[in-house]
Every structure is written in C-alpha cells, then in structure tokens.
C-alpha positions in Angstrom: 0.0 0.0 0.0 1.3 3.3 -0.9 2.3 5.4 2.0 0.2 8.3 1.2 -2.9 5.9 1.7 -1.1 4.6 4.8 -1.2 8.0 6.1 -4.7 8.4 5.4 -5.9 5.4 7.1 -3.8 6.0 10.2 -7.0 6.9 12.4 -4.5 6.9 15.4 -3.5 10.3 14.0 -6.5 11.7 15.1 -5.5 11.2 19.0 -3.0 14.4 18.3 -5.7 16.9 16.9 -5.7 19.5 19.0 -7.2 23.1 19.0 -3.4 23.7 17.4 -4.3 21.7 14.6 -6.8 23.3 13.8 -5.5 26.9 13.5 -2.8 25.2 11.3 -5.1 23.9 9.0 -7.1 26.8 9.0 -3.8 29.2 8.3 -2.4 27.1 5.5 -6.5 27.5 3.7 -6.4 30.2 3.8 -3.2 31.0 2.6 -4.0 28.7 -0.4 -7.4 30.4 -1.0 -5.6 34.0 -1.5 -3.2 32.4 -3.5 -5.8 31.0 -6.0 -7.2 34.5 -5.6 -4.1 35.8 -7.0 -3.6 33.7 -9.9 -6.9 33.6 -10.9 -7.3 35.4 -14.3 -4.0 35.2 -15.2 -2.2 32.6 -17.7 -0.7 30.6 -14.3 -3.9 28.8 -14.1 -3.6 26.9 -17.5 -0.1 26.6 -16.6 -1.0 24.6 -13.3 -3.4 22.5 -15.1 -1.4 21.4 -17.7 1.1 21.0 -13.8 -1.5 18.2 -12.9 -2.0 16.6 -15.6 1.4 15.7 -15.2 1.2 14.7 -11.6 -2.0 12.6 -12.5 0.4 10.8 -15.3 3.4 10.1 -13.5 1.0 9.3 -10.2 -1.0 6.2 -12.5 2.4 5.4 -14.7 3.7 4.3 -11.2 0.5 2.7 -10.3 0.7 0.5 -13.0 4.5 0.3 -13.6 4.9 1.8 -16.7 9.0 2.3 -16.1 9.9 3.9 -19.6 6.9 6.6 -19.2 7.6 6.7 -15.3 11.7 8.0 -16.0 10.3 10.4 -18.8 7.9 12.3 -16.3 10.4 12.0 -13.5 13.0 14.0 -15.1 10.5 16.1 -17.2 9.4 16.9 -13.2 12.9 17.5 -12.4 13.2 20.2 -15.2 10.0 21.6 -13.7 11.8 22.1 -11.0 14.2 24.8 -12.5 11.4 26.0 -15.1 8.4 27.0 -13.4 10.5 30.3 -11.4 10.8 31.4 -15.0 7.5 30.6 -16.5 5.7 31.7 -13.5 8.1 35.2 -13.3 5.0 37.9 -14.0 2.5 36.4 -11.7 5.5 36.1 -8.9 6.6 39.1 -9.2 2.6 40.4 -9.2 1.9 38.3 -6.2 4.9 39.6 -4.1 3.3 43.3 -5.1 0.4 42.6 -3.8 1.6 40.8 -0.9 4.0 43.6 -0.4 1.2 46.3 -1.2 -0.8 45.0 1.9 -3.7 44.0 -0.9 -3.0 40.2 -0.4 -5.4 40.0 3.5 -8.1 42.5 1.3 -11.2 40.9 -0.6 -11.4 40.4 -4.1 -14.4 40.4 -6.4 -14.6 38.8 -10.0 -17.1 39.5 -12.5 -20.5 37.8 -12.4 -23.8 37.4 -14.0 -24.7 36.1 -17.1 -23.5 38.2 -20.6 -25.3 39.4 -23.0 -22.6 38.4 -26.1 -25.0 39.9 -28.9 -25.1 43.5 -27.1 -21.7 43.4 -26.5 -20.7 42.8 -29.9 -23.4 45.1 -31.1 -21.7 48.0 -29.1 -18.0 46.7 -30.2 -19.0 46.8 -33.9 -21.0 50.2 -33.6 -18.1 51.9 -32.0 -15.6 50.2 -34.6 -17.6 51.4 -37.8 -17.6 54.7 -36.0 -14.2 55.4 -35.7 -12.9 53.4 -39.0 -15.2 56.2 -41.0 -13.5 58.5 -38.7 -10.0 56.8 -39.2 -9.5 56.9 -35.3 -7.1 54.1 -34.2 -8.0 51.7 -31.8 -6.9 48.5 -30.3 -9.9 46.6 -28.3 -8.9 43.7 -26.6 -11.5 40.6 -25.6 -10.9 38.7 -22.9 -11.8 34.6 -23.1 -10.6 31.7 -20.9 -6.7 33.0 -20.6 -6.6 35.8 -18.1 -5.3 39.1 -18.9 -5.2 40.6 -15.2 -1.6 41.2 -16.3 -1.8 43.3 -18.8 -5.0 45.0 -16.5 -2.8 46.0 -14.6 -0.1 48.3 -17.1 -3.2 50.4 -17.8 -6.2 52.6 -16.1 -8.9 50.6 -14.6 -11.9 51.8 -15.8 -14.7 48.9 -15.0 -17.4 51.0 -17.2 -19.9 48.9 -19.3 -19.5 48.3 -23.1 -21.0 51.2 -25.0 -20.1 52.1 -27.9 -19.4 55.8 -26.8 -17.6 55.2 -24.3 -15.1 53.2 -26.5 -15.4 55.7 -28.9 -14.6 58.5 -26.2 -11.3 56.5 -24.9 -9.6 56.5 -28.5 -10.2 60.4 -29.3 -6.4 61.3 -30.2 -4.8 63.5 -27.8 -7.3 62.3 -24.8 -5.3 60.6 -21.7 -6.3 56.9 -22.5 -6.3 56.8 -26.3 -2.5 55.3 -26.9 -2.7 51.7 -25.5 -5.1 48.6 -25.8 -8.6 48.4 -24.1 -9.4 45.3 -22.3 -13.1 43.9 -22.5 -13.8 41.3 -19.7 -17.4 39.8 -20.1 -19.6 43.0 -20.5 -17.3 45.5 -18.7 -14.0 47.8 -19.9 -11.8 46.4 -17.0 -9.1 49.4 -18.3 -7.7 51.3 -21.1 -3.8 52.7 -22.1 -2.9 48.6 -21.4 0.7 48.1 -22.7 0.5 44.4 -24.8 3.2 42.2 -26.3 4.3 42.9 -29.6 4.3 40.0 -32.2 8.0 38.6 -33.3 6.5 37.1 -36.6 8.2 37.6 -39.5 4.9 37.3 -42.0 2.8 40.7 -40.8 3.3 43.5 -43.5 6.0 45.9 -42.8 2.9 48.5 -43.8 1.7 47.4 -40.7 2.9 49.4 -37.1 2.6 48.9 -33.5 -0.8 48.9 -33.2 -1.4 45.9 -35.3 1.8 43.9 -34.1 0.2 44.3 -30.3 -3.0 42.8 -31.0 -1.7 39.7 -32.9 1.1 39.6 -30.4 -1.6 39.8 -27.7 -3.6 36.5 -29.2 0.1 34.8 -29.5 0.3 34.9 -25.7 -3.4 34.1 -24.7 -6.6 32.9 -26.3 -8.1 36.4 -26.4 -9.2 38.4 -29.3 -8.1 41.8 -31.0 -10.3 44.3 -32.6 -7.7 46.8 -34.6 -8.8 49.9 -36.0 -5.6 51.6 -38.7 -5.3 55.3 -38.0 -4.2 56.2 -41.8 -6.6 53.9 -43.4 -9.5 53.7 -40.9 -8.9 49.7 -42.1 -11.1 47.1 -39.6 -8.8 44.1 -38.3 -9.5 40.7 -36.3 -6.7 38.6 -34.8 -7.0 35.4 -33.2 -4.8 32.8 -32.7 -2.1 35.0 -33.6 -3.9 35.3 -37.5 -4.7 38.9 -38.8 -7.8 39.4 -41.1 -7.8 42.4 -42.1 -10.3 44.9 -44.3 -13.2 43.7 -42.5 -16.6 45.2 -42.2 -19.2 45.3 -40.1 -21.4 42.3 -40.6 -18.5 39.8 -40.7 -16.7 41.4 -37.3 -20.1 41.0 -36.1 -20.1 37.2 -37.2 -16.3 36.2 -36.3 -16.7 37.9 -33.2 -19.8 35.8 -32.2 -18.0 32.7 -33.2 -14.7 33.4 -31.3 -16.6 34.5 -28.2 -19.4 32.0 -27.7 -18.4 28.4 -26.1 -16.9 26.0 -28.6 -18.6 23.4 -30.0 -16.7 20.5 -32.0 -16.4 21.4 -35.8 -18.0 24.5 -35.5 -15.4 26.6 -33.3 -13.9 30.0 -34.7 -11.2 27.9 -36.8 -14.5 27.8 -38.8 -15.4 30.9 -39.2 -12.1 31.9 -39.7 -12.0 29.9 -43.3 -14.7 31.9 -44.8 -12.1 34.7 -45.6 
C-alpha cells in the first residue's frame, strides 16, 4: 500500500488533533485560497493544469508500472523544478506586489452574472464602424478563458460597461487613455492605455505598425481576441490565434466575433469561421 494511503488510514493520528491543529489547518487554507485569488485570471492557471496533468500521469504510470513513461515524467518533473520560477516570473513578481502592497489579506471580487454576447458585440462593432469612418485608431482587446489581469494592470482601470461611446470616447487622439489597448472582460472595460506584447513574426506587412503587431502579439500569448482599427486607413482588423484578417466590415466582425466568443462546439469553433475569408 502506498504510504500516502497509509497515512490516510492511520485513524490513530487523530489522538494528536488539537485546537493547534486546527489553526494550522485553517492558516495554511487560507493562505491557499488567496493564493488561487491571486492567480486567478492570469495565464498561471492553464499553466498549473497542464502541472496536474502531469502529476496525475506520473502518479498512474507508477501505479501500473509503466518504467519507460515513469523515468520520462520524473525527469521532465525534475526540469520543472528549475522551469516554473521562469515561466511563473509575471505572476510572482505580481503576487509579491500585492503581498507587499498590503492587498494580499483584502477581498477580491470577480465579475459575475450572465453576458449578453450579442449587445456586447453590437456596441464593439457600432463603436468600430464609428471610428474606421473617422480613421480613429484603436486596439480593443476581448478577454476569453486566458486571463489578462496582467496586462489590466499596465493600464487605467476603468470597469465601465461596453458602450459604444464610451469606446469611442477612450480612443479620441490626444485624450489621456487613447494610446494603448482596451481590455473587455465579459460585458465591462476592465481598463484602457494597457501596454501588450508585440508579435516577433516575421509574416505581418512591414505596412503594418505597432498597433497591429500588439494585437496579434496579444492572441500569441493568450486565447483572447483583438479588434484593430488603422489610424491612416481607418482599415477594420480581427486577430486570433495569432492570425490577422484584415479589411473587415461590419457584418463579418459581427459574425467572427460571435463565433470566437461563444463556447466552442466540435467542428464549429472560430477555426470555422475563420475559413470563410
């Protein structure tokens, strides 16, 4: 028997639970609750899931003796090991600011409710068609299962809800917020002057500048999706999955937007929608 379930099935453990004990326990949950508060809504939480799945592998290739897969997963672990400091750099170094900031003991609040998808995309493409007439640049970024509470954080926090004016109102040139990405979380502008990644692909147009290079290099790093308006050409562009469409109008943002955003379904995802252009 392994000693883990020896451990569990040790009742005579239970003669040493105390009142100490209990504030123990109770410490280390809550610690672990604020630290799942912390990483919740950034990339780190697809990060630890694709952790356990290789705990959960390595756990049943021991089970049932599976040596060659067992020594793979061991020392893949072992590289973990030096890894995950690395990969896990922004959301440390975010955690030890909050922690630091005094905001890791204060509550936190996610978005909730149902959205309305249609009205939010309805307000997106309104404010869009808007401001291509007006060849007003603009780089609206949608938020999907990959969190962006990193990037939230390099810009103003707004937490207005999607209208059409207020995006409109954000990009005016000259106005504080207008030079940076918007992020959209659900039906709410969580901020606005948000710094992204640029894109290190070699395929874009050179024609193309920074604005354009953020929002593909935005959908490169996460699952998220990036409305671009061009400043000189008052062009409309969709990237996801690190792909640019580009000279869009309204009815087809409308339709890819709908198909990126709404849940998934086998052989009718965004890949298909994507293939109509």
């Amino acid at each position: 028997m392994p000693e883990w379930l020896k451990a569990l099935t040790d009742f005579s453990l239970l003669d040493t639970f105390s009142l100490t004990s209990i504030i123990d326990i109770a410490i280390v949950a809550f610690v672990l609750y604020r630290l799942m508060l912390l990483i919740k809504g950034t990339r780190a939480v697809q990060l630890l899931k694709g952790l356990a799945v290789l705990v959960v592998a390595s756990a049943v290739s021991s089970l049932l003796q599976l040596y060659t897969l067992q020594w793979l997963l061991k020392h893949a672990m072992t590289a973990l090991v030096v890894a995950l400091p690395i990969v896990f750099q922004p959301e440390l170094r975010r955690a030890l600011e909050k922690i630091g900031g005094g905001r890791f003991l204060s509550p936190q609040f996610g978005t909730a409710g149902e959205v309305d998808l249609g009205l939010v995309v309805d307000e997106i493409v309104r404010a869009v068609g808007t401001m291509s007439r007006e060849r007003i640049g603009a780089l609206i970024v949608l938020e999907r299962s990959t969190g962006l509470e990193e990037y939230i954080d390099t810009g103003i926090k707004v937490g207005g809800q999607v209208t059409a004016e207020l995006l409109i109102n954000i990009f005016i040139p000259r106005t504080p917020l207008h030079d940076g990405a918007v992020i959209i979380r659900g039906d709410r502008i969580m901020a606005a002057a948000c710094v992204l990644p640029l894109t290190q692909g070699q395929n874009l147009s050179r024609a193309l500048g920074t604005r354009h290079r953020a929002g593909v290099g935005i959908t490169e790093e996460s699952d998220a999706v990036a409305v671009i308006v061009s400043e000189q050409t008052g062009t409309i562009s969709l990237a996801v999955e690190g792909v640019l469409a580009r000279e869009l109008d309204g009815k087809l943002l409308a339709d890819r937007l709908l198909g990126a955003l709404q849940p998934k379904r086998k052989g009718s995802a965004v890949s298909v929608l994507w293939q109509r252009r």
